[in-house]
Every structure is written in structure tokens, then in C-alpha cells.
ZAMARGU-4260 file (C-alpha; in steps of 0.2 Angstrom, whole numbers, plus 5000, padded with zeros to 4 digits):
<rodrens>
0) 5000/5000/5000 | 5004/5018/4996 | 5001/5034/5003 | 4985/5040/4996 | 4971/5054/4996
5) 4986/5068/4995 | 4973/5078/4993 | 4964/5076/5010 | 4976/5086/5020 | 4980/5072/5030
10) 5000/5072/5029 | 4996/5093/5037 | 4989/5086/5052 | 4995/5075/5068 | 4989/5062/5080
15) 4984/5063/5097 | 4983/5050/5109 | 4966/5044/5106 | 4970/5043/5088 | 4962/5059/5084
20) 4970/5073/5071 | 4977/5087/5079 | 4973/5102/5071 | 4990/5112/5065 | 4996/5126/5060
25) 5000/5117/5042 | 4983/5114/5041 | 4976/5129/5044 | 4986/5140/5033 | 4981/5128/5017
30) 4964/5134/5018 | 4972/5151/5016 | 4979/5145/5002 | 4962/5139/4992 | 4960/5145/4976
35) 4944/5156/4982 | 4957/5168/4991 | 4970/5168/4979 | 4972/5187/4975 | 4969/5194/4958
40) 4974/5210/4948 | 4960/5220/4957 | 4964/5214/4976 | 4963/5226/4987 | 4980/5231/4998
45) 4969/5227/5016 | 4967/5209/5004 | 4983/5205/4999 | 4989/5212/5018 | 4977/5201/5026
50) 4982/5185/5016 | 4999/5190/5020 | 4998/5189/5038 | 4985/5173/5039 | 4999/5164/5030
55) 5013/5171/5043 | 5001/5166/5058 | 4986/5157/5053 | 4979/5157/5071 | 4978/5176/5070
60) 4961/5185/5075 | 4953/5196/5063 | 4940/5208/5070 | 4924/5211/5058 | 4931/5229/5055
65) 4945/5222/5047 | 4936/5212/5035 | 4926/5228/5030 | 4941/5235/5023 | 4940/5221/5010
70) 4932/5231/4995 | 4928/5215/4984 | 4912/5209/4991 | 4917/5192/4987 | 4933/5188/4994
75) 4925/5195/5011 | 4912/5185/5011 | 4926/5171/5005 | 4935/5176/5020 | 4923/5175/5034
80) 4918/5158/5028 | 4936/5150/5029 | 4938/5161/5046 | 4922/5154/5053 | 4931/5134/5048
85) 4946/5141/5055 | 4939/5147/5071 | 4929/5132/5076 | 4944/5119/5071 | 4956/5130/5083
90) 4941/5130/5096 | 4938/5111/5096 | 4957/5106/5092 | 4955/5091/5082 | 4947/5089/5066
95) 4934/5076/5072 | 4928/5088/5087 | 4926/5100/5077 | 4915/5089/5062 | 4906/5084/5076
100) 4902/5103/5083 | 4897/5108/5066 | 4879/5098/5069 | 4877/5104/5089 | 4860/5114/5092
105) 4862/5133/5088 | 4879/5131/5079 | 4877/5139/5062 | 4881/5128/5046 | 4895/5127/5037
110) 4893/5126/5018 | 4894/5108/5015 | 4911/5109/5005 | 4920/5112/5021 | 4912/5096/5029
115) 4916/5085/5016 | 4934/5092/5017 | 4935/5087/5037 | 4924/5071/5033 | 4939/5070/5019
120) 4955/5070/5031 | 4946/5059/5045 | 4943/5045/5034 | 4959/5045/5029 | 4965/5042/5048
125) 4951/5030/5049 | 4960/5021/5033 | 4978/5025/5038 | 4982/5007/5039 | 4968/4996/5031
130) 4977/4991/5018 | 4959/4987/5009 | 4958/4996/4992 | 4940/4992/4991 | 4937/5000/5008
135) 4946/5016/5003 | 4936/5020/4987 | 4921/5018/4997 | 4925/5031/5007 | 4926/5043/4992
140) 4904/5039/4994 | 4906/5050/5008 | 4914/5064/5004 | 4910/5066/4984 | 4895/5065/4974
145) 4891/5049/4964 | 4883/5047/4949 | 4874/5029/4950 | 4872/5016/4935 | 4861/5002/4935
150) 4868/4988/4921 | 4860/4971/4920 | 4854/4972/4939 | 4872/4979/4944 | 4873/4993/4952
155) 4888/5006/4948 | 4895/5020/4955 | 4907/5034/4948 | 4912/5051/4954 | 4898/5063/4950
160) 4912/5076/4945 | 4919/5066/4932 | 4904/5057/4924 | 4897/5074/4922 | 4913/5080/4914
165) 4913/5069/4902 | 4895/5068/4897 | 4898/5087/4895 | 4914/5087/4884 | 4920/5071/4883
170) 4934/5071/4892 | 4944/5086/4882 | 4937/5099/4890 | 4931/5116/4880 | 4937/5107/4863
175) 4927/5090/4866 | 4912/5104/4871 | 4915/5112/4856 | 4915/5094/4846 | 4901/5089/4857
180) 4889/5105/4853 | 4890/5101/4833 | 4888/5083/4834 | 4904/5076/4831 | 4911/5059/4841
185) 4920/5059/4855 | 4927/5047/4864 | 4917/5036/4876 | 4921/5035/4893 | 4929/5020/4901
190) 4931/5021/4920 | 4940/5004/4927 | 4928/4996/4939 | 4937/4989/4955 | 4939/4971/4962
195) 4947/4962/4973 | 4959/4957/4960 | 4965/4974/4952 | 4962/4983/4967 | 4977/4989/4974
200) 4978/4999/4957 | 4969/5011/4965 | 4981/5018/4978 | 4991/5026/4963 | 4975/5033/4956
205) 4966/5037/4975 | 4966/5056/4971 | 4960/5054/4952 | 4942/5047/4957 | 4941/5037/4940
210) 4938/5021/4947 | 4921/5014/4950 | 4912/5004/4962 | 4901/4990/4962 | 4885/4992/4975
215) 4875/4977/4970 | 4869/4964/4984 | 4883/4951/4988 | 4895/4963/4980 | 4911/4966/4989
220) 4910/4985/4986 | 4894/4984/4997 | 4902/4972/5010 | 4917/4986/5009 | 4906/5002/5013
225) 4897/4991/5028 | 4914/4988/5036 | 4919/5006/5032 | 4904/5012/5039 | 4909/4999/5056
230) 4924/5010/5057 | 4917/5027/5056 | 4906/5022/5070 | 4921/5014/5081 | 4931/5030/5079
235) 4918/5044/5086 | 4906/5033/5096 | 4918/5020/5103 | 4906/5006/5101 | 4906/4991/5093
240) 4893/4988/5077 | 4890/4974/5064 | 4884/4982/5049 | 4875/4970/5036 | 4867/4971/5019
245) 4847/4966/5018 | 4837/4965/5004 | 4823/4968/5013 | 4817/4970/5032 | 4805/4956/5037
250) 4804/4962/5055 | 4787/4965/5064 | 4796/4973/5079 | 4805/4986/5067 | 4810/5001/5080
255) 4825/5012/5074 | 4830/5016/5057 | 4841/5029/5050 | 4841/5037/5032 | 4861/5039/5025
260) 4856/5052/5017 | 4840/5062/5014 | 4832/5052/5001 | 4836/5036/5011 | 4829/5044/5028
265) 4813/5049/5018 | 4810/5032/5011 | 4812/5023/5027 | 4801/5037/5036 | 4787/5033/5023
270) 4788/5014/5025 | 4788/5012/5044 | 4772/5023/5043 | 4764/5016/5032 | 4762/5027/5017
275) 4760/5019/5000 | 4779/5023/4990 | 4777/5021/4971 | 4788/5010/4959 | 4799/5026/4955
280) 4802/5030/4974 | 4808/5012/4976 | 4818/5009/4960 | 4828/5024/4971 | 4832/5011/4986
285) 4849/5004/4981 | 4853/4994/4998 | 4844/4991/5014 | 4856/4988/5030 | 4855/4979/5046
290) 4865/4987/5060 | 4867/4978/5077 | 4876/4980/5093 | 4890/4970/5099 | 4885/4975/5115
295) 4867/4977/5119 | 4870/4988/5135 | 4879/5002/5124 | 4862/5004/5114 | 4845/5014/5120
300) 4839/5006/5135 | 4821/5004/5129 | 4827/4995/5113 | 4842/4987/5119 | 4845/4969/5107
305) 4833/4977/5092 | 4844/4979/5077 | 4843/4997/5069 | 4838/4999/5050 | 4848/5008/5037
310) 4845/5013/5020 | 4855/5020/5004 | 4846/5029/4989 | 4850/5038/4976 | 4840/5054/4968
315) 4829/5055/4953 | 4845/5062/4946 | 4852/5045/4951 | 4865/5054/4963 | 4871/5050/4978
320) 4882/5056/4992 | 4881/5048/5009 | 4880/5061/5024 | 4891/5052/5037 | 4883/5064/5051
325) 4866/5054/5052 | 4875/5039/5058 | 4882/5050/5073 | 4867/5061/5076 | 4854/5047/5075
330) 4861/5030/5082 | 4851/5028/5099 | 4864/5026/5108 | 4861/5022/5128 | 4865/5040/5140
335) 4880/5042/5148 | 4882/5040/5165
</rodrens>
């Protein structure tokens, strides 16, 4: 295995004792560096001054009044978004405490680039020494967008991003959109879909999301995101869970059941009621999931032993990005003491 997921700010960032990533300067001063607040011809000196010195000390406070001096609307708005990331990863101190202060009551949101940046580099802790290629793409579901294909009962995912690249200029960017607009053919796109046998191709290409995933039933891509999904549970909640694909739920005693992202949440919400779903909304339903406790206690008193439901959907658009959060926010787990 190889390093991978350069891109997830990882290598910025440092252990603590419980496993968790200490924020760092490093860290910090790469979102400084983003793109969105990279100066341009018309930057403004209180701009370029205030880039300057968040570089030299990235922890540095910056009263409102200073962000008023910024005269491009735009880059002040940029910069009190990065600031308000900044701010509550200095505040929380790891990048895990922070993800998880993003969803406290009366916190305001952060867009949801920034938390699939911080669900980004805590997977790649989480995956630090799996050495299970499989696992690692499935972690890209939480973090990036997928565009889903069904083929012959198979269910395929690839990175949203570059499916919709492609359909858009064929993978040769504004000359394929200009081939594409009058008709002419381009080339097809051909993403490698990964096994067990070629996976360890993908460390090389972790950071190029162009591989794609196989979600059927039975499939090891969906035994992969069950055991990832395990993981993310073990590291924030400490508990232990088994995670297994259903294809249906037969239980009469059905309790507790969680969404893994809206579409899923809804879906579940409308069956356990009892409302009538159409064909459509159910061709959406791409894996149901039994989730159980290894140790009962560590569960909801009142429904201590009964296994807990999830499901994965995908859009009419047939999108789908998990949202890792519901898992935390909505396992009924038993009080502290």
C-alpha cells in the first residue's frame, strides 16, 4: 500500500493519543491557500495584507472591522467563511471535534464543502492502515458525489464530477464541448471498475476518482462500505457495530431506522408509517442495512437487542452522496452516566 488521498490534507495534520487529528498550523494556513482567496489584479492592499499575515500566523484574530476593509464583496464574504472553519477547528482542536460541533444545536452551518473536506481528512485516519483498496474507494461515497448506474441488475457508481465532465465534453474539455455541441464523436468514457483482484491499482490513482464501484447485493463494494461504515462508528462513538446488507426488512418489531442520506431517511420514514411509495420511489432504494450492537448495554435502554435499519438511495438524478453525520446524530445510543 501507498500513501493515498494527498489531497485530504492528511500528511498537514498530527495524532493525538486517542487517535484523533490534531489540528495544526500546516493545516490551517492551506485553507488560506484555496484557490477562492488567491488574489487577483484587482485585490485590494487590506486583501493582499490580510492573506499575507494569515499565512505568517494562521491562528491570528481578525476583527469584523478588518474584514470591512476588503472592498471586493466576494473575497469578504470568502474570507469570513474560511475564518468561521478556522475558528471552530482552533476551538475544538481536532478535526473530528470539530465535524462533530458543526451539527450541535444553535451552531450555524458550514457550507457543506468544508464538511466533506473534514469528513475527507478523518477518513483518511480512519483508513491510515487498512490496507483494503476496496474500503478506501468507498470512502470517496462520503465525501463526493456519485453518479449511479444500473447495468444488467448491477449497480455502479462513479464520481459525479467526472461522469458529468465527460457527458459534458467528453473528456477534452472546452474542445470536446465544442466537438460535442456540433455533433461530432468523441470518445466514450471508460472508468475501470474495481475488484478484489486489480484493486490495489487504485492507491496510485486514490486522488483521480476514476475508478468505479460495484454496490450490488453480495458485492464486495457493498460488503466494503458496511465495514467502512463499522469503522466510522468505532472511531467517534467508541462502540462496537456489525453492519450488514438486507434485501429487505421482514421484522414485525421494526423500531429504529436511519436514512444515510435524505432520500434514504425519507423512504424509510414513509415505510415504517405506512404510506403507500410508488415503483419510481423504490427503484431509488439501492441497499437496505441491518445494523446491530455487539454490546446490547451500549444501545437505548428501551430498545436494547433490536437491530437498527439503514438505507442508501439515490436521487431521481440518480445521485448519491452519503451524509456520514446521520450515523452520529441518529444511532440511539444508551446515555451516559
Amino acid at each position: 500500500m501507498t500513501d493515498f488521498w494527498t489531497s485530504s490534507g492528511y500528511h498537514l495534520l498530527e495524532r493525538d493519543d486517542d487517535g484523533r487529528l490534531t489540528v495544526t498550523d500546516d493545516f490551517l494556513r492551506a485553507y488560506f491557500l484555496r484557490p477562492e482567496l488567491e488574489p487577483v489584479e484587482e485585490s485590494c492592499a487590506a486583501e493582499l495584507k490580510l492573506r499575507d499575515d494569515l499565512l505568517e500566523d494562521p491562528r491570528l484574530p481578525v476583527p469584523a472591522e478588518r474584514l470591512l476593509l476588503l472592498e471586493d464583496p466576494d473575497a469578504r464574504e470568502n474570507y469570513e467563511w474560511v475564518l468561521k472553519l478556522r475558528d471552530r477547528l482552533v476551538d475544538a482542536g481536532t478535526v473530528e471535534s470539530a465535524y462533530e460541533a458543526s451539527f450541535e444545536a444553535g451552531r450555524a452551518a458550514l457550507p457543506p464543502i468544508f464538511l466533506d473536506q473534514l469528513v475527507h481528512a478523518i477518513l483518511r485516519n480512519i483508513l491510515n492502515s487498512t490496507g483494503q483498496p476496496l474500503r478506501a474507494r468507498a470512502g470517496e461515497l462520503l465525501f463526493r458525489e456519485q453518479r449511479i448506474t444500473i447495468q444488467d441488475g448491477n449497480i455502479m457508481a462513479a464520481d459525479a464530477e467526472m461522469v458529468d465532465s465527460h457527458t459534458k465534453t467528453g473528456g477534452f474539455g472546452a474542445i470536446g464541448e465544442m466537438l460535442m455541441e456540433v455533433g461530432a464523436p468523441v470518445a466514450q468514457l471508460d472508468l475501470d471498475v474495481l475488484t478484489e483482484t486489480n484493486g490495489a491499482m487504485y492507491w496510485a490513482r486514490s486522488d483521480l476518482n476514476d475508478t468505479v464501484l460495484d454496490l450490488s447485493f453480495a458485492a464486495p463494494g457493498l460488503d466494503a462500505l458496511a465495514r467502512l461504515l463499522e469503522d466510522w462508528v468505532r472511531h467517534f462513538k467508541g462502540v462496537e457495530v456489525t453492519i450488514q446488507p438486507v434485501q429487505k426488512i421482514s421484522d414485525e418489531r421494526w423500531v429504529w431506522h436511519i436514512g444515510l442520506e435524505a432520500e434514504g431517511t425519507a423512504l424509510l420514514n414513509d415505510l415504517y408509517n405506512g404510506v403507500e411509495v410508488g415503483e419510481d420511489r423504490l427503484a431509488q432504494l439501492l441497499s437496505l442495512f441491518r445494523l446491530e450492537f455487539q454490546n446490547p448495554a451500549e444501545q437505548r435502554a428501551d430498545i436494547a437487542g433490536r437491530p437498527v435499519y439503514l438505507a442508501m438511495a439515490m436521487t431521481p438524478a440518480r445521485g448519491l452522496q452519503i451524509k456520514p453525520q446521520n450515523l452520529l446524530l441518529n444511532l440511539p445510543l444508551a446515555e451516559a452516566d
